[in-house]
C-alpha positions in Angstrom: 1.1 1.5 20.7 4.1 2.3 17.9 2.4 4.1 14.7 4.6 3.4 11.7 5.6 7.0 9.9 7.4 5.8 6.4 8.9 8.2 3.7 10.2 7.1 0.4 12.4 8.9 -1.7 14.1 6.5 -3.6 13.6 2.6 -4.9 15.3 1.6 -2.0 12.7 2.9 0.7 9.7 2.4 -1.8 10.9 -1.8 -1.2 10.4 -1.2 2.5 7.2 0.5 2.4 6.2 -2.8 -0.1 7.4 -5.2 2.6 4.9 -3.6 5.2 1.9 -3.4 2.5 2.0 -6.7 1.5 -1.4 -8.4 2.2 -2.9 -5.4 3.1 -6.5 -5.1 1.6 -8.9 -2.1 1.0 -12.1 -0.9 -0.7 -12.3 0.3 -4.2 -13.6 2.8 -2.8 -10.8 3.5 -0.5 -8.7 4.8 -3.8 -8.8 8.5 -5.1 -6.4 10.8 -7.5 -6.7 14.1 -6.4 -5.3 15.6 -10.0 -5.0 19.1 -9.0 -2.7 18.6 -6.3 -0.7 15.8 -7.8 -2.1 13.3 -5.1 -3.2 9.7 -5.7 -4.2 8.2 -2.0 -5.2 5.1 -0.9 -6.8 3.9 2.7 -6.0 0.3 3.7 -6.3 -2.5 6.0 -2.7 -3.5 6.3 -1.5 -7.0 7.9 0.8 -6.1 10.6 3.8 -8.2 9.7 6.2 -6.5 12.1 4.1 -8.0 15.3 3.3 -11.2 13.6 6.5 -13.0 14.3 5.9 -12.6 18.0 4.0 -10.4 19.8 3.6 -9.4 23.6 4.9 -11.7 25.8 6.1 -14.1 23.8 2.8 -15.0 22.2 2.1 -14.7 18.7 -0.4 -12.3 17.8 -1.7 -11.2 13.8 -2.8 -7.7 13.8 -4.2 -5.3 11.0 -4.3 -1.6 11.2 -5.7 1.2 9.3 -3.0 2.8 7.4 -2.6 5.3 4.9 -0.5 5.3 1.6 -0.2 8.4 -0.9 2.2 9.7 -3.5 3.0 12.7 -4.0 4.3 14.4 -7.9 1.8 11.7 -9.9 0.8 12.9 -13.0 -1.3 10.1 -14.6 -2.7 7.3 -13.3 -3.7 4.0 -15.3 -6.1 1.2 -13.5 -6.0 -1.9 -14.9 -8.9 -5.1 -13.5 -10.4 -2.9 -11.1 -13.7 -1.4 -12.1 -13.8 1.9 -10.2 -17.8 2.0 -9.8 -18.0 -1.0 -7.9 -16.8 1.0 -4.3 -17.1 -1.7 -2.2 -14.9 -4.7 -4.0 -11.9 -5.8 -2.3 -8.5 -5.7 -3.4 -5.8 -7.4 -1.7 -1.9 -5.9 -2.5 0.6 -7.8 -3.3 3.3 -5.5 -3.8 4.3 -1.5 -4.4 7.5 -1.1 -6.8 8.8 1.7 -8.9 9.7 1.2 -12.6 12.7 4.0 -13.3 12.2 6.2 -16.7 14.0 9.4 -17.4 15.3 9.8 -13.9 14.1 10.9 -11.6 10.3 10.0 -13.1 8.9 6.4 -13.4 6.2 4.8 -12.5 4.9 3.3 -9.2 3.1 -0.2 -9.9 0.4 -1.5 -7.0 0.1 -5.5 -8.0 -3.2 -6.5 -6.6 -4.1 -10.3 -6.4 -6.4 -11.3 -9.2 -4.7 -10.0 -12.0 -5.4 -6.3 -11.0 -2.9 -3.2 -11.3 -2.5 0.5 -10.4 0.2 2.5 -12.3 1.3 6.2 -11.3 3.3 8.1 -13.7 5.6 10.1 -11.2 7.8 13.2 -11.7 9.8 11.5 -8.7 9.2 8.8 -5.9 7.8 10.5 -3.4 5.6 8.7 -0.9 4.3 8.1 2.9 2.4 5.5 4.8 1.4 6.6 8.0 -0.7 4.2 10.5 -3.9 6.1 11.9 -4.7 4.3 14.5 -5.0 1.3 16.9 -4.5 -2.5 15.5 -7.4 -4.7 15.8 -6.7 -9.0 15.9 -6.7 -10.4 13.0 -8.4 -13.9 12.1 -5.1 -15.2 10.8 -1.8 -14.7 9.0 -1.9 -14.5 5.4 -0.5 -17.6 3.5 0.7 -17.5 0.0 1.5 -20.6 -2.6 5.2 -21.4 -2.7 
């Protein structure tokens, strides 16, 4: 079993850790700033894309896995179509980009599907996703509208 163990320091590496969280999904509940330590954090059921080309043996296989995203050096966080009381709605993300300001700051947007947005004011990019554990089958490979 390979766990995935991403850093991203810069624009470049934040596109990577996009490409492996696209079509992941998680709980409202799954979200939390941690304002006194600079932390926002977010648990999620991501879509296994590396495996999902071909998997072991030759056969195709689609696989989630519980993985964790935080960033570090975030100072504000806005939350835009989520309504954070509702813990147990479903969010599907899209993509994870950073938006440069005075350098190195920006922000770090988290496009969700249905018009829904996370955005991190960050003194610099400075983030991980780490895979706790085993992948499970998945029903089927995300499809998305040319």
């Amino acid at each position: 079993m390979e766990m995935l163990k991403l850093v991203a320091l810069d624009d470049e590496d934040m596109q990577i850790i996009s490409a492996y969280l696209q079509d992941a999904v998680l709980k409202v509940g799954d979200l939390d700033y941690l304002q006194q330590e600079k932390r926002f954090v977010g648990v999620t059921n991501r879509f296994v894309w590396e495996r999902a080309a071909s998997g072991r043996f030759g056969k195709r296989t689609f696989e989630r896995r519980r993985s964790v995203l935080h960033f570090d050096r975030v100072t504000a966080v806005k939350v835009h179509g989520i309504d954070r009381s509702r813990k147990d709605d479903v969010l599907s993300l899209l993509a994870v980009r950073f938006l440069p300001g005075d350098a190195p700051a920006g922000v770090v947007e988290l496009t969700f599907s249905g018009d829904a947005a996370i955005r991190l004011d960050v003194e610099c990019i400075e983030a991980k996703l780490t895979d706790l554990g085993p992948a499970w089958e998945a029903h089927g490979k995300p499809e998305h509208d040319a």
